[in-house]
C-alpha positions in Angstrom: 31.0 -0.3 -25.0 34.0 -2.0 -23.9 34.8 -5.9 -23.9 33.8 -6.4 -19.8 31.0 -3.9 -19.4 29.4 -5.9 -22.1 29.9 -9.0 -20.2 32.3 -10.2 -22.4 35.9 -10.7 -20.5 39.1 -11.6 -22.0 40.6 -14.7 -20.7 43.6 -15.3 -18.6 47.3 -15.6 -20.2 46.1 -14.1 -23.6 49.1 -12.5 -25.0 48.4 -11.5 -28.9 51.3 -10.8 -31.2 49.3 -7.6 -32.1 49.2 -4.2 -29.9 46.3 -2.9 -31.3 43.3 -2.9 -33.6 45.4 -1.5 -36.4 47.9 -3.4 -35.9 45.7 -6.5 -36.1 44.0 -5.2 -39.6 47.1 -4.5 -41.0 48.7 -8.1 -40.1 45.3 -9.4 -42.1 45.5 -7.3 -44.8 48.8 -8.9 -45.3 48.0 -12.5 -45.8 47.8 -13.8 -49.0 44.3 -15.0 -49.9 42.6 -15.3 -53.2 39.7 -16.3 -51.7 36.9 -13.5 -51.2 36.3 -12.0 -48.5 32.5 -11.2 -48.0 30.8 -8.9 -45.9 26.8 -9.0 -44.3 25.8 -6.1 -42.0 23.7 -8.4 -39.1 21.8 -6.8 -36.5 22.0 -8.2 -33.3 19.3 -8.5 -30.6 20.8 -8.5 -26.7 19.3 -9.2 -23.8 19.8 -5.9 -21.9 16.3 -4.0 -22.2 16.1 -0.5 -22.7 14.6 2.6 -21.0 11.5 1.6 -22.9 11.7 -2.0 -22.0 12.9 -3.2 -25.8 15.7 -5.2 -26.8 18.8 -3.3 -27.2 20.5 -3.7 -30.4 23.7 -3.4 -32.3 24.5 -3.5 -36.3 27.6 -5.4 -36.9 29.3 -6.2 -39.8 30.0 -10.1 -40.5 33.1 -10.7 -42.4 33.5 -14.2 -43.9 34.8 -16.6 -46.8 33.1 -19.2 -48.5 34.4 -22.5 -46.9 34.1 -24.6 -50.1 36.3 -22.1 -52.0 38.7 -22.3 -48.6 39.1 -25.9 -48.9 39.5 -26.2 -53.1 42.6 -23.3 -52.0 44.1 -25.4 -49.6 43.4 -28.6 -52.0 45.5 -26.3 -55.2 48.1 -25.0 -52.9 51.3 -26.5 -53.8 52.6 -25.7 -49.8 50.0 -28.5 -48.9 51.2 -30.9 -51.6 52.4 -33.4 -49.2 49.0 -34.2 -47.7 47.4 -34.7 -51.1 46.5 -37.8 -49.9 42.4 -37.1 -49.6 40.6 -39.6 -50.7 36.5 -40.7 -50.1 36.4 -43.2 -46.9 33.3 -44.9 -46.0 32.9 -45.4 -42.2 30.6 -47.5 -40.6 29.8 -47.8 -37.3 27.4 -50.0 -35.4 
């Protein structure tokens, strides 16, 4: 199923610095990360019915990272060591 005839459409002016899927998992295999990557398989329910009148759906894998073990990398990461100026602020508004 392609990006459009799912009703999906890439936008106007997009110009990635990738040519291809490949290309795109190779650039992010690159990165240095030592935070874990985690995977869920998710099934998702559309709204396209099929010849039976039922939901179509699709299994999908959903890659993520923790975002509090983002954030204490970012916090240890001597590249960020001039904006270790994070502190507790209290805001009140009326």
């Amino acid at each position: 199923m392609s990006l459009t005839s799912a009703g999906w459409q890439i936008q106007n002016n997009v110009q990635p610095s990738f040519k291809n899927k490949a290309e795109l998992l190779n650039t992010v295999d690159q990165l240095s990360c030592s935070v874990d990557w985690k995977c869920e398989c998710i099934t998702l329910t559309g709204d396209i019915r099929d010849d039976n009148g039922h939901a179509q759906t699709k299994e999908l894998e959903l890659w993520f990272c923790d975002p509090v073990e983002c954030v204490h990398e970012l916090i240890g990461n001597l590249a960020f060591k001039c904006w270790d100026e994070v502190h507790p602020r209290t805001s009140l508004h009326q």
